[in-house]
PyMOL Python script that loads the backbone (N, CA, C, O; Angstrom):
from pymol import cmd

cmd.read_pdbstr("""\
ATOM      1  N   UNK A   1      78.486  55.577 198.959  1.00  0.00           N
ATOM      2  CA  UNK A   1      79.171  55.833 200.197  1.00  0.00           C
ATOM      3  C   UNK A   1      79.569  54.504 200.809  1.00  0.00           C
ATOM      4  O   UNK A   1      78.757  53.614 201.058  1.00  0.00           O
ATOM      5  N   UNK A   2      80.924  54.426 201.045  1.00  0.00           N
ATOM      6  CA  UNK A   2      81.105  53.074 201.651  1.00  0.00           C
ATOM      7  C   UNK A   2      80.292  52.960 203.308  1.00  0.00           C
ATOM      8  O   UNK A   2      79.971  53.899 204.036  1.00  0.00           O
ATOM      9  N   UNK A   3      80.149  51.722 203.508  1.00  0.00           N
ATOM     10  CA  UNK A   3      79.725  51.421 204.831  1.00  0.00           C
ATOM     11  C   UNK A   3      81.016  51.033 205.790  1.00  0.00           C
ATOM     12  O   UNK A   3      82.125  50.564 205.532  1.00  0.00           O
ATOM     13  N   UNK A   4      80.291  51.488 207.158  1.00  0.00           N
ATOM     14  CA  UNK A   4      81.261  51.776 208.204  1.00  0.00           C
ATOM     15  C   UNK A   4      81.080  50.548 208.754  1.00  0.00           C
ATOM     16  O   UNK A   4      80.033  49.933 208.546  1.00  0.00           O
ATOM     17  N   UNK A   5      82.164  49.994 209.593  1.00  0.00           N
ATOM     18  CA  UNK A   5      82.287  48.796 210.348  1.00  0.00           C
ATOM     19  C   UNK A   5      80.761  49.062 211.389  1.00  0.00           C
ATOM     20  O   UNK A   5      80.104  50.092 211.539  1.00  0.00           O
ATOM     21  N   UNK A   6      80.618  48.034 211.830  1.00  0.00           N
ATOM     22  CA  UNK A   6      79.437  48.404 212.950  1.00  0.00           C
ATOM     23  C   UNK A   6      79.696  47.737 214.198  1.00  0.00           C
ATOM     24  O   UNK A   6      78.806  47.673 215.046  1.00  0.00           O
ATOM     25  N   UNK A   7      80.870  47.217 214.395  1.00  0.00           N
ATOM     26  CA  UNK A   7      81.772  48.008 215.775  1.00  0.00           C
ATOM     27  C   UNK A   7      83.415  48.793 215.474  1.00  0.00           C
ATOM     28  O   UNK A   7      84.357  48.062 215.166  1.00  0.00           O
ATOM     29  N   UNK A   8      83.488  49.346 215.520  1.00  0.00           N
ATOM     30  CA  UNK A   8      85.430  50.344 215.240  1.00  0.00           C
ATOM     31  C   UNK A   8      85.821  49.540 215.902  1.00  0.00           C
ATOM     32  O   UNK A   8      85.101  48.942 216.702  1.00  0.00           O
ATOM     33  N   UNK A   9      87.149  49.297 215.735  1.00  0.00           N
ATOM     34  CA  UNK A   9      88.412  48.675 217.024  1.00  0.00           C
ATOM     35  C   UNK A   9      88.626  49.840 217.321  1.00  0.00           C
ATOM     36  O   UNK A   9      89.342  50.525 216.591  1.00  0.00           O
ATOM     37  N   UNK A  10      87.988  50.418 218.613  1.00  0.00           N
ATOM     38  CA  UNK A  10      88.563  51.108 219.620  1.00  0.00           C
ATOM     39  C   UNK A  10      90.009  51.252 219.726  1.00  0.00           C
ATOM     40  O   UNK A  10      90.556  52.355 219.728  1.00  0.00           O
ATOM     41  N   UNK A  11      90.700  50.015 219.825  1.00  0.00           N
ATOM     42  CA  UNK A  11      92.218  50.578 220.098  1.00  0.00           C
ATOM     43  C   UNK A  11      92.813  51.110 218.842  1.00  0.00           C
ATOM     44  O   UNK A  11      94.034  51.224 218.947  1.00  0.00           O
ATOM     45  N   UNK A  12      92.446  51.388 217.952  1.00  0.00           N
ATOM     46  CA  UNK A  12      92.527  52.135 216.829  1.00  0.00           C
ATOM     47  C   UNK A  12      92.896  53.450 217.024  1.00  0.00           C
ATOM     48  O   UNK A  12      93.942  54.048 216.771  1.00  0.00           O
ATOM     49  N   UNK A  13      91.648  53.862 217.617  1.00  0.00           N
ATOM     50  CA  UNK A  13      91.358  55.201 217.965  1.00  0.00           C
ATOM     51  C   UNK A  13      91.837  55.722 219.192  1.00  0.00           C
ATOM     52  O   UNK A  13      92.012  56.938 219.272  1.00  0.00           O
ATOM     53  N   UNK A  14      92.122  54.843 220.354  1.00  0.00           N
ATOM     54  CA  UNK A  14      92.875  54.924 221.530  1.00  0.00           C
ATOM     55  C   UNK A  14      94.325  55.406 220.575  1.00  0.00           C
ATOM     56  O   UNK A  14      94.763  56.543 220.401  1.00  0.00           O
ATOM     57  N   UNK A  15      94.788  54.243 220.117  1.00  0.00           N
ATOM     58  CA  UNK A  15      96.344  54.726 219.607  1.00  0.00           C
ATOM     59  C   UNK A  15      96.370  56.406 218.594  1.00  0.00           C
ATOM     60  O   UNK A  15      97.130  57.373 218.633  1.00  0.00           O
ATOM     61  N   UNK A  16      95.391  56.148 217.935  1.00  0.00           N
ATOM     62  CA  UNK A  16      95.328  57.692 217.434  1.00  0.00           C
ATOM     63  C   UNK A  16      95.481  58.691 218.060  1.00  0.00           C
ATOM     64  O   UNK A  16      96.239  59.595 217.707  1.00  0.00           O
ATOM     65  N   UNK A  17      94.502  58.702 219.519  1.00  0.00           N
ATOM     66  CA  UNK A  17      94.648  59.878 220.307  1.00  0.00           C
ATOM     67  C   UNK A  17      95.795  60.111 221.126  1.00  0.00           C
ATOM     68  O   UNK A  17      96.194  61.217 221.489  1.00  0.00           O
ATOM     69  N   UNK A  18      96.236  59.141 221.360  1.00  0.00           N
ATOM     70  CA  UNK A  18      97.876  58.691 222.012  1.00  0.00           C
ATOM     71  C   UNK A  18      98.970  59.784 221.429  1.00  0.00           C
ATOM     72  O   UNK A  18      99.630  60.721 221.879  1.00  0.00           O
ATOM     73  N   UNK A  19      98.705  58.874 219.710  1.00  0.00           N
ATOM     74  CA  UNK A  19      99.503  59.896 218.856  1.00  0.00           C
ATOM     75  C   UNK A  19      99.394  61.212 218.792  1.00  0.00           C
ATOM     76  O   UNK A  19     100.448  61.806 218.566  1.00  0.00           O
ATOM     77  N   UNK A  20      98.408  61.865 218.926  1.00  0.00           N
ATOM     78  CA  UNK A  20      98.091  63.179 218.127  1.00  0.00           C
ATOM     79  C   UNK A  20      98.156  64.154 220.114  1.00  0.00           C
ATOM     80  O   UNK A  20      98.483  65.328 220.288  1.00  0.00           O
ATOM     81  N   UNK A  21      97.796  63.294 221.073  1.00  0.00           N
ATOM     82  CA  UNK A  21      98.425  64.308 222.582  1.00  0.00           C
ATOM     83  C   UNK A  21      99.861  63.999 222.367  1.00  0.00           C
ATOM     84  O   UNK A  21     100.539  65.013 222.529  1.00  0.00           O
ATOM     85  N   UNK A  22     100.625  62.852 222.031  1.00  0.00           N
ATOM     86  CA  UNK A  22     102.411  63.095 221.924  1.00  0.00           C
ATOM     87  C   UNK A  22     102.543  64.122 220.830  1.00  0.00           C
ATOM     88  O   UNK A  22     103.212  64.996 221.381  1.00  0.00           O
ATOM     89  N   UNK A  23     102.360  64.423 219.919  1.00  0.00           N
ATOM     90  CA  UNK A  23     102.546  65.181 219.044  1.00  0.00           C
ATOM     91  C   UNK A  23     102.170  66.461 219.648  1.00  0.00           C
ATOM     92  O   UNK A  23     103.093  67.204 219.315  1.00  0.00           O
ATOM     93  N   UNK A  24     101.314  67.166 220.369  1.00  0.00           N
ATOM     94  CA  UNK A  24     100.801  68.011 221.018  1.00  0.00           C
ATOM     95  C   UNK A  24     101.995  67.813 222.761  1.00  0.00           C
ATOM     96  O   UNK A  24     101.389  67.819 223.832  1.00  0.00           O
ATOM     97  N   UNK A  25     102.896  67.726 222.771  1.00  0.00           N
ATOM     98  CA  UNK A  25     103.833  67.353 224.691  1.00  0.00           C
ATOM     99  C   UNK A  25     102.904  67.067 225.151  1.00  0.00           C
ATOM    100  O   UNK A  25     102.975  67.739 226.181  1.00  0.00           O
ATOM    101  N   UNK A  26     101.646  66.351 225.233  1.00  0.00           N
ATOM    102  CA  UNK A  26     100.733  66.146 225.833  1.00  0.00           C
ATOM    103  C   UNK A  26      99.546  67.275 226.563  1.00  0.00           C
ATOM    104  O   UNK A  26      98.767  67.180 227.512  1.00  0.00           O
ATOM    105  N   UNK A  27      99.907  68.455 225.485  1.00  0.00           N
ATOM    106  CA  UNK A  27      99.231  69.255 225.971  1.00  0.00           C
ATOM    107  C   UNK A  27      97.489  68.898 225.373  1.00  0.00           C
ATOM    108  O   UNK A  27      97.019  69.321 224.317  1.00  0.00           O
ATOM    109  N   UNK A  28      96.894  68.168 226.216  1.00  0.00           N
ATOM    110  CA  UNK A  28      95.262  68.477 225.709  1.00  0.00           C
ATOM    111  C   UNK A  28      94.764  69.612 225.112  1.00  0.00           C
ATOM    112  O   UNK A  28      94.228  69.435 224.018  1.00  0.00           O
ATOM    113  N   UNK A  29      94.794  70.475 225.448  1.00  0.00           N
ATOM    114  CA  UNK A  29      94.160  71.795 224.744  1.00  0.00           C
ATOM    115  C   UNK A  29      94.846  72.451 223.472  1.00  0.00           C
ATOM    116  O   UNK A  29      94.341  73.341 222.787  1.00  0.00           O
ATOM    117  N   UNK A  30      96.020  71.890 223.284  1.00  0.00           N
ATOM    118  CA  UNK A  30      96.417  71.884 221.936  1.00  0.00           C
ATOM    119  C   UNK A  30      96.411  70.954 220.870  1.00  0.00           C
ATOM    120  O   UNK A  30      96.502  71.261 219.681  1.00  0.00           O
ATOM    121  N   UNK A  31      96.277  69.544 221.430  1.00  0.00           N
ATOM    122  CA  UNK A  31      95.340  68.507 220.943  1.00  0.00           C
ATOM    123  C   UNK A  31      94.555  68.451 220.208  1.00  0.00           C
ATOM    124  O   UNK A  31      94.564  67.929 219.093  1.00  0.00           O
ATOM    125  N   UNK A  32      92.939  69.553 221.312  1.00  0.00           N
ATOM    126  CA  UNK A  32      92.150  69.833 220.302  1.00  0.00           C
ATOM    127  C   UNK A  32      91.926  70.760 219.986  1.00  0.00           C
ATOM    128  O   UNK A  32      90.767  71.063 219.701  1.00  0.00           O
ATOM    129  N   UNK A  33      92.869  71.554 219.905  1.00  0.00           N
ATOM    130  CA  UNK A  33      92.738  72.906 219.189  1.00  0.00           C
ATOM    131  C   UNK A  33      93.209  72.463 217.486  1.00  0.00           C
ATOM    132  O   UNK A  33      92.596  72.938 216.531  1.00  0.00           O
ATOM    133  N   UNK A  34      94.214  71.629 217.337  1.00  0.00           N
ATOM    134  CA  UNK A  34      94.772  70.697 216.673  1.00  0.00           C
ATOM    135  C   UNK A  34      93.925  70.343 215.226  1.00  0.00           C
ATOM    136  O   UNK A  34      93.859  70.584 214.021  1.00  0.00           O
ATOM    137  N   UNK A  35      93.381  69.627 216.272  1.00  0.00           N
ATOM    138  CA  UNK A  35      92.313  68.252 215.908  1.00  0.00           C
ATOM    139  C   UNK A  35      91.336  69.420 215.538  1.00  0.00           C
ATOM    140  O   UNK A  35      91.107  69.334 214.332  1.00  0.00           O
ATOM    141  N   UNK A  36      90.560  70.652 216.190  1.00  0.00           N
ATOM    142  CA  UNK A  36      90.193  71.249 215.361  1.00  0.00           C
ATOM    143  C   UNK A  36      90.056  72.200 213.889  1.00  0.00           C
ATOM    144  O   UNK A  36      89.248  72.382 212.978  1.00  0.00           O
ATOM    145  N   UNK A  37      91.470  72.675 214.342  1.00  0.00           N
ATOM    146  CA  UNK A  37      91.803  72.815 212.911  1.00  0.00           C
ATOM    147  C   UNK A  37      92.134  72.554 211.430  1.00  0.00           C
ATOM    148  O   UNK A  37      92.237  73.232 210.407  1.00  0.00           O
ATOM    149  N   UNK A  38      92.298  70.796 211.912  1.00  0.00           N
ATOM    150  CA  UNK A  38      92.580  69.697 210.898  1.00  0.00           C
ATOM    151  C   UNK A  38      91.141  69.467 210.404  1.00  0.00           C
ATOM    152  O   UNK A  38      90.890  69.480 209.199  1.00  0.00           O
ATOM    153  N   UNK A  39      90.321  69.282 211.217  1.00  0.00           N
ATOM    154  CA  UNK A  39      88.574  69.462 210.370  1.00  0.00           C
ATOM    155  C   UNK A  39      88.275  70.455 209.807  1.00  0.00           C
ATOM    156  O   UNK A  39      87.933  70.145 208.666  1.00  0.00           O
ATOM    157  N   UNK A  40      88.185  71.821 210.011  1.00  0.00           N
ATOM    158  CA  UNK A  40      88.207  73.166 209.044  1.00  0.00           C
ATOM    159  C   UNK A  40      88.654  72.975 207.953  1.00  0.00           C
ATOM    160  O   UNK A  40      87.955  73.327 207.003  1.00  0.00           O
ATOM    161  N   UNK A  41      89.701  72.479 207.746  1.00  0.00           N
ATOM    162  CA  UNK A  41      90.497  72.152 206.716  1.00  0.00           C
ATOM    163  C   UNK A  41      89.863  71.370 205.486  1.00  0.00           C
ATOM    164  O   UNK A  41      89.701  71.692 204.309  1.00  0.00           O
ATOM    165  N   UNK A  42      89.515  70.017 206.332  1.00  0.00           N
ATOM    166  CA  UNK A  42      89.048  69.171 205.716  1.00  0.00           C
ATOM    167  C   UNK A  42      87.490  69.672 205.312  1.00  0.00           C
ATOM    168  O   UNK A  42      87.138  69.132 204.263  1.00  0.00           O
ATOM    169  N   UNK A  43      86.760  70.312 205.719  1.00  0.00           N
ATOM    170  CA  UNK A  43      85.504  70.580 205.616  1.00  0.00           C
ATOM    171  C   UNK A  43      85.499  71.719 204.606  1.00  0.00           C
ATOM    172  O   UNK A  43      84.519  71.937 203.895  1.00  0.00           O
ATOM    173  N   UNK A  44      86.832  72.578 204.550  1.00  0.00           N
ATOM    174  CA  UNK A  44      86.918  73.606 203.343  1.00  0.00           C
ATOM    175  C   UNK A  44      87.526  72.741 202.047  1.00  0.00           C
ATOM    176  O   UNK A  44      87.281  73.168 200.919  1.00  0.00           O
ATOM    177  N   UNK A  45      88.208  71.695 202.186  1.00  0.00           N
ATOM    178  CA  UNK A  45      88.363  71.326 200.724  1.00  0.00           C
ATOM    179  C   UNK A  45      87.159  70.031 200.370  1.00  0.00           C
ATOM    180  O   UNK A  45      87.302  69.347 199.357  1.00  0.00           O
ATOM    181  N   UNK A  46      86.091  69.823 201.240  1.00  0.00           N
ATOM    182  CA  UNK A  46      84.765  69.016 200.835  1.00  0.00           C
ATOM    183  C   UNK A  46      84.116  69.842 200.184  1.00  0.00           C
ATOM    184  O   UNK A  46      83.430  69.526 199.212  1.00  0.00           O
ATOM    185  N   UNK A  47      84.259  71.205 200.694  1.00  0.00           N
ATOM    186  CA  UNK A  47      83.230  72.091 200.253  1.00  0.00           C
ATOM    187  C   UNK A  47      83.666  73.032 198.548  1.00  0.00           C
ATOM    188  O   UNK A  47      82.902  73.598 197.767  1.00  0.00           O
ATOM    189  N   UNK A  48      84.757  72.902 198.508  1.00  0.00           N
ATOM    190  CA  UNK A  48      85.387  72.891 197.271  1.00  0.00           C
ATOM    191  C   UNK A  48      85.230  72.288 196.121  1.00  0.00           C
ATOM    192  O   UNK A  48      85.044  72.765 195.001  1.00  0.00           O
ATOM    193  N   UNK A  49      85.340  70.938 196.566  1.00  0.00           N
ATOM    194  CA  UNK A  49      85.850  69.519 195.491  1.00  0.00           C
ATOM    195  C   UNK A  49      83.317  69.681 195.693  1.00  0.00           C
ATOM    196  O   UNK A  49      82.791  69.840 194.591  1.00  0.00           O
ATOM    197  N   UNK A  50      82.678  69.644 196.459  1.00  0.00           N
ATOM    198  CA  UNK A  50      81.473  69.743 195.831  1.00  0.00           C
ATOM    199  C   UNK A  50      80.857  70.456 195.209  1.00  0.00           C
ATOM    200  O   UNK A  50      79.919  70.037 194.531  1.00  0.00           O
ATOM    201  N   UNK A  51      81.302  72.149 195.263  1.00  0.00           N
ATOM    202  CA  UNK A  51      81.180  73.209 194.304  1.00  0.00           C
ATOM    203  C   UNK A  51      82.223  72.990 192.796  1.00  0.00           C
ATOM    204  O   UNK A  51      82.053  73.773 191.861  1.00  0.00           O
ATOM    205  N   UNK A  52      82.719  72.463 192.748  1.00  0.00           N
ATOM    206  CA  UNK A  52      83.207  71.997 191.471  1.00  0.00           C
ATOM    207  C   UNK A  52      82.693  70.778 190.790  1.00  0.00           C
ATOM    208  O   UNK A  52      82.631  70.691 189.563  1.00  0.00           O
ATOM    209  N   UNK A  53      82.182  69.472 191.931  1.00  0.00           N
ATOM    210  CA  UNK A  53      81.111  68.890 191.269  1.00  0.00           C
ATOM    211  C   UNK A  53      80.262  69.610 190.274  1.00  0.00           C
ATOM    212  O   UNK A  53      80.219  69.689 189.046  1.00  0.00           O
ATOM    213  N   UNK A  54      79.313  70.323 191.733  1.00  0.00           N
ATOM    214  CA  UNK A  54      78.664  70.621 191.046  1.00  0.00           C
ATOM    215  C   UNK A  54      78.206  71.606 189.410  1.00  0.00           C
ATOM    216  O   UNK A  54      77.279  71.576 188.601  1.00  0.00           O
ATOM    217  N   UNK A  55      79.459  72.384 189.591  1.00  0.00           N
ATOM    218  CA  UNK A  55      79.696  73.061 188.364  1.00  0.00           C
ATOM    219  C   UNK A  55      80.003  72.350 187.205  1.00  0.00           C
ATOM    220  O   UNK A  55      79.957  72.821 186.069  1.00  0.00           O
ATOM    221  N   UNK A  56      80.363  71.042 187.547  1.00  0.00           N
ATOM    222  CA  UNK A  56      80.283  70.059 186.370  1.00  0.00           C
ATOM    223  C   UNK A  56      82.085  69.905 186.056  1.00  0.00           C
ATOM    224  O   UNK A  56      82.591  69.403 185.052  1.00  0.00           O
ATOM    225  N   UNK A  57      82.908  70.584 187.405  1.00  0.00           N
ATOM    226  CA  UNK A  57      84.214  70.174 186.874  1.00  0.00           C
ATOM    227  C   UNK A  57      84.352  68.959 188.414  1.00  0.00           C
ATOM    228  O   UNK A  57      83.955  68.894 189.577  1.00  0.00           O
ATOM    229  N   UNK A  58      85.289  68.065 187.306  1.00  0.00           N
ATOM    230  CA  UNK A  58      85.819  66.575 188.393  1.00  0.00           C
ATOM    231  C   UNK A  58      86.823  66.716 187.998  1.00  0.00           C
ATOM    232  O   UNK A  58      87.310  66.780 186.869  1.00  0.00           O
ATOM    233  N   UNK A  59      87.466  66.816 189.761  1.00  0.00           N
ATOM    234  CA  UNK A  59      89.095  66.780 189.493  1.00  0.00           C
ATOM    235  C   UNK A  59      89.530  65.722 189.341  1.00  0.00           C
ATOM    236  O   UNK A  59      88.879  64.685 189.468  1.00  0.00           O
ATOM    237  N   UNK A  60      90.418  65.778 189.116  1.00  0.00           N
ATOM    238  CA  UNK A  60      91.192  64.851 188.660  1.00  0.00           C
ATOM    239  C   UNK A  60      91.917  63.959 189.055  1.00  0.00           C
ATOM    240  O   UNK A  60      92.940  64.226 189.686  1.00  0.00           O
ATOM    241  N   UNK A  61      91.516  62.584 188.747  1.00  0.00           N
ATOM    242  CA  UNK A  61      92.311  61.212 189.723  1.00  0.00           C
ATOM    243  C   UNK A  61      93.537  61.781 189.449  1.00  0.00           C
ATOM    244  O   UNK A  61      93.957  62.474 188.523  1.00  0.00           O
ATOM    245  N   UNK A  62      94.213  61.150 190.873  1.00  0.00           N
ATOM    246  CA  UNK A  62      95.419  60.846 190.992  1.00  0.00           C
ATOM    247  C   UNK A  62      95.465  59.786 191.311  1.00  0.00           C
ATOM    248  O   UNK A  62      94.557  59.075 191.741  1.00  0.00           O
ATOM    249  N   UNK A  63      97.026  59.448 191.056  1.00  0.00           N
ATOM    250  CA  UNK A  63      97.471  58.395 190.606  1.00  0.00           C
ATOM    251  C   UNK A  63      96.879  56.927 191.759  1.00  0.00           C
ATOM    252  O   UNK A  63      96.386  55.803 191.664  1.00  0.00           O
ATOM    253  N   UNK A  64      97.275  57.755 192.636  1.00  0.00           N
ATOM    254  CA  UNK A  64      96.951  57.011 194.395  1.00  0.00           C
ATOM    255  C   UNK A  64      95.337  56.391 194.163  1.00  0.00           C
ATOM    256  O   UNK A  64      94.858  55.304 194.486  1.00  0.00           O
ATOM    257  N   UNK A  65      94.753  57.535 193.486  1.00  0.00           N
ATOM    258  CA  UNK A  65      93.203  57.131 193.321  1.00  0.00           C
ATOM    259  C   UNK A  65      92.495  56.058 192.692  1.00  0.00           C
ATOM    260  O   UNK A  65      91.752  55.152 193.069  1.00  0.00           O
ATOM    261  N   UNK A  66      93.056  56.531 191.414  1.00  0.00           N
ATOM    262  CA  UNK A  66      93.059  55.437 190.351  1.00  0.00           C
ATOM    263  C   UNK A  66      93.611  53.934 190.643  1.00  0.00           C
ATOM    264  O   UNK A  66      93.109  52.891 190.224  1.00  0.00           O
ATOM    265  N   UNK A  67      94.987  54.100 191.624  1.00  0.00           N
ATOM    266  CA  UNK A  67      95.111  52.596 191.802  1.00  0.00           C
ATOM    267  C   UNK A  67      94.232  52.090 192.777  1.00  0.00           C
ATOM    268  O   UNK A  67      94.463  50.881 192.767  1.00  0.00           O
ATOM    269  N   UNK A  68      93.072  52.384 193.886  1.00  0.00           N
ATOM    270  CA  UNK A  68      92.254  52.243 194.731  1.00  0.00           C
ATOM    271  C   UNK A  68      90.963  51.715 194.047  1.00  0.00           C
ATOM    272  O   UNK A  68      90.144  50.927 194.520  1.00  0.00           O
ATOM    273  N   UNK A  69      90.957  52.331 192.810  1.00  0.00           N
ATOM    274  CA  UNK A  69      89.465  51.932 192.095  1.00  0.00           C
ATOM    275  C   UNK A  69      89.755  50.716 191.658  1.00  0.00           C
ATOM    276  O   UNK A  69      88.906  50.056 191.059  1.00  0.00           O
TER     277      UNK A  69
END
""", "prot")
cmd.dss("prot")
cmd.show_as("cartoon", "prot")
cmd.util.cbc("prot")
cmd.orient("prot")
């Protein structure tokens, strides 16, 4: 597991949230209604890609991947 910075640049994450209420007309509550549904997401294809671990199938690099390693 890579290691996490052990302070974030905040304005990182300031500009993120910037982005993702303009993307939302600045509606907050669609924001994180948003932002919640983008984790579901992500938490159903973790839970995927580890039940296929574990079954002993590994998907398969892509290309993007392979050039990262």
């Amino acid at each position: 597991m890579s290691a996490l910075p052990s302070l974030p640049d905040n304005s990182r994450y300031e500009k993120a949230c910037d982005q993702a209420i303009a993307m939302c007309d600045g509606n907050l509550r669609s924001t994180i209604k948003a932002l919640i549904m983008a984790n579901e997401y992500l938490e159903a294809e973790l839970e995927e890609l580890q039940a296929a671990i574990a079954a002993g199938c590994v998907p398969a690099r892509t290309h993007a991947a392979s050039d990262a390693a």
